[in-house]
C-alpha positions in Angstrom: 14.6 -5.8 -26.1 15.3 -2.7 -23.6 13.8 -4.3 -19.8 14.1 -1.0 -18.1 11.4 1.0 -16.8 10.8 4.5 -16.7 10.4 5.8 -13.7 6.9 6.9 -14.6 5.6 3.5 -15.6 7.2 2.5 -12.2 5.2 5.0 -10.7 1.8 4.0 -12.3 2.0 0.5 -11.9 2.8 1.1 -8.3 0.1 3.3 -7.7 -2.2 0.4 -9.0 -0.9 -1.7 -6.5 -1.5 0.5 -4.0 -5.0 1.0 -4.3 -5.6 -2.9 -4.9 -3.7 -3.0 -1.7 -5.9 -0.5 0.2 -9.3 -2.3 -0.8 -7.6 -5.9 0.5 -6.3 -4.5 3.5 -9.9 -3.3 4.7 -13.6 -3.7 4.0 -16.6 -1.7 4.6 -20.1 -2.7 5.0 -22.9 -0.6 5.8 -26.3 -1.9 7.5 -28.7 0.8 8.2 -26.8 3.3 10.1 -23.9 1.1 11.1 -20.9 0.7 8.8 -18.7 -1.8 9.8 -14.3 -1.6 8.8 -13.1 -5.1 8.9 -9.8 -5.3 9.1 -7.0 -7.8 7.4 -5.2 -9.3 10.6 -2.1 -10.1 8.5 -1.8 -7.0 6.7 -1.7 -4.8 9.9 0.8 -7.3 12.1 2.9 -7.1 8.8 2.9 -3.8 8.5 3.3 -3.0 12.2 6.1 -5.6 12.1 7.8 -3.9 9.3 7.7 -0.6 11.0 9.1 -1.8 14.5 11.9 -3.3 12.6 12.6 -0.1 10.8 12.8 2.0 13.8 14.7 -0.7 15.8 17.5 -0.9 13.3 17.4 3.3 12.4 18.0 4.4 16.0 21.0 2.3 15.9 22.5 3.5 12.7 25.5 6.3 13.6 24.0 9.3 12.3 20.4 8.6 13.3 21.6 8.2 16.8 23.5 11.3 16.9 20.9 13.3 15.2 18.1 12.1 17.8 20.2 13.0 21.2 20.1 10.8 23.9 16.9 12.2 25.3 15.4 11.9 22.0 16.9 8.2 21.5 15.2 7.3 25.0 12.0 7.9 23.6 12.6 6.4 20.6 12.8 3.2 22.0 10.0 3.5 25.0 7.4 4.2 21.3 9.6 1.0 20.2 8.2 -0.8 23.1 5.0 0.3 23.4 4.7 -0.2 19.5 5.6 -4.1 20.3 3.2 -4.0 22.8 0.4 -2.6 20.4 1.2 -5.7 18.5 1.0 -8.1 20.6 -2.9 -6.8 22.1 -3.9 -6.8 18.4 -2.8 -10.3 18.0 -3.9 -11.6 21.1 -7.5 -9.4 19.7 -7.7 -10.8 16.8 -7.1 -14.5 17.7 -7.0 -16.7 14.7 -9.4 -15.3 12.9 -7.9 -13.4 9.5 -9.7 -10.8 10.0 -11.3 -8.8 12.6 -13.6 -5.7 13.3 -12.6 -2.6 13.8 -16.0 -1.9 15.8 -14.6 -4.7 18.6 -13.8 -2.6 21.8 -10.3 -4.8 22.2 -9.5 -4.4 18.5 -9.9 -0.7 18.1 -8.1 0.1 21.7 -4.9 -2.5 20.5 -5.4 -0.7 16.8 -5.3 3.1 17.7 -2.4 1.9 20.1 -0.9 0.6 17.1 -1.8 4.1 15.0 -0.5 6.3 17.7 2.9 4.5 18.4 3.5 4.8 14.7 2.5 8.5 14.5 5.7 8.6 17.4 7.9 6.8 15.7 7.1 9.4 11.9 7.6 12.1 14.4 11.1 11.0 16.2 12.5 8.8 13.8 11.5 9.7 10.3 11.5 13.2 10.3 15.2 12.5 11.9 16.6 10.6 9.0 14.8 13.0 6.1 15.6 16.2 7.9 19.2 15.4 8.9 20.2 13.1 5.8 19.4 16.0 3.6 23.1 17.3 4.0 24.5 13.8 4.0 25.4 11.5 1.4 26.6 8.1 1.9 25.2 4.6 1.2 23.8 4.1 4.6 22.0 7.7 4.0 21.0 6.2 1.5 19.5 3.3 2.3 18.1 5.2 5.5 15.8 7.5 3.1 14.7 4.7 1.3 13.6 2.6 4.8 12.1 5.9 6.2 10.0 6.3 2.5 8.9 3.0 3.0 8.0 3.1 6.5 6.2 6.5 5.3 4.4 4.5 3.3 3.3 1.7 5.9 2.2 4.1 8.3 -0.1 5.7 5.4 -1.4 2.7 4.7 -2.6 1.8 8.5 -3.8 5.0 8.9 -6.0 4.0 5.2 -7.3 1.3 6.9 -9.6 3.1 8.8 -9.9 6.5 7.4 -13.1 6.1 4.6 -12.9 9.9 3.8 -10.0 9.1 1.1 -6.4 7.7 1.3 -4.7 9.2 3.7 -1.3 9.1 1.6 1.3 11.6 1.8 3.2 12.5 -1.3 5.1 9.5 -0.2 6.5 6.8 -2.8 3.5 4.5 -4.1 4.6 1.4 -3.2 2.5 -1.5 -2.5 2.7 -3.3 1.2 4.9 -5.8 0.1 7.1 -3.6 -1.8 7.8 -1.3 1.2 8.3 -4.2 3.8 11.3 -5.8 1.2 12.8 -2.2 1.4 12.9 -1.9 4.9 14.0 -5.8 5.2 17.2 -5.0 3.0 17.4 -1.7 5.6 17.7 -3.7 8.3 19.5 -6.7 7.2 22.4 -4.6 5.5 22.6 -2.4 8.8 22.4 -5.5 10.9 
């Protein structure tokens, strides 16, 4: 019995996943005029999560570091704070409750936040690691791609959330939530 998978079949079944993943993550009613995005707390904290551990362990990976420049690096880690921060408001937001509206004044201020810090860390961070690992090869390179695919990902998948004009997805790798949080936790614990 041959237990491999093409990377095709990998491909579709991951692409399923995703869009199961997208309608979990969020739902949309409409009443009238007034549509209403609900929001799954946990999927957002663990997605943000996932991200702020990504960028906290690339800027301290050798090559990322030198690529960014200490100006660069700086900034990196104010966004890193401010992404932290984001967290936290969305939390404190969101209470206990599992899930939360995005039409709340304290929810969508501590969301954007959220949006905008990861947008910061695509821009400094990512675009970093995929523009300057290009001419590298290496196992941390490596495993620095595959972190900043999967933080691609996560990032896609917030922005998702709230964008009901169509996936927001770049050409990006199809994983599911989970799937992209386990790479970036083997990112960080092997660089860690």
């Amino acid at each position: 019995m041959n237990t491999s998978i093409s990377r095709r079949s990998l491909l579709r079944a991951g692409a399923g996943t995703l869009a199961a993943g997208l309608l979990a993550a969020c739902t949309v009613t409409k009443s009238g005029t007034t549509t209403t995005l609900t929001l799954n707390v946990a999927e957002v904290t663990d997605y943000g999560n996932a991200i702020l551990s990504f960028a906290s362990t690339a800027i301290n990976v050798s090559f990322v570091a030198s690529a960014m420049g200490t100006a660069n690096l700086a900034l990196a880690n104010t966004v890193i704070a401010s992404l932290k921060s984001a967290l936290s408001a969305f939390s404190t937001a969101a209470g206990s409750s599992t899930s939360v509206s995005y039409d709340s004044a304290s929810v969508k201020t501590a969301f954007d936040s959220i949006l905008a810090d990861v947008e910061k860390v695509d821009t400094l961070i990512i675009s970093t690691i995929t523009g300057t690992a290009a001419s590298l090869s290496s196992s941390v390179v490596s495993e620095a791609k595959t972190a900043a695919g999967a933080a691609e990902t996560l990032i896609s998948l917030l922005k998702a959330m709230i964008d009901m004009t169509g996936p927001r997805l770049r050409g990006v790798s199809p994983l599911s939530g989970d799937a992209a949080i386990a790479q970036i936790a083997v990112f960080s614990a092997s660089q860690g």
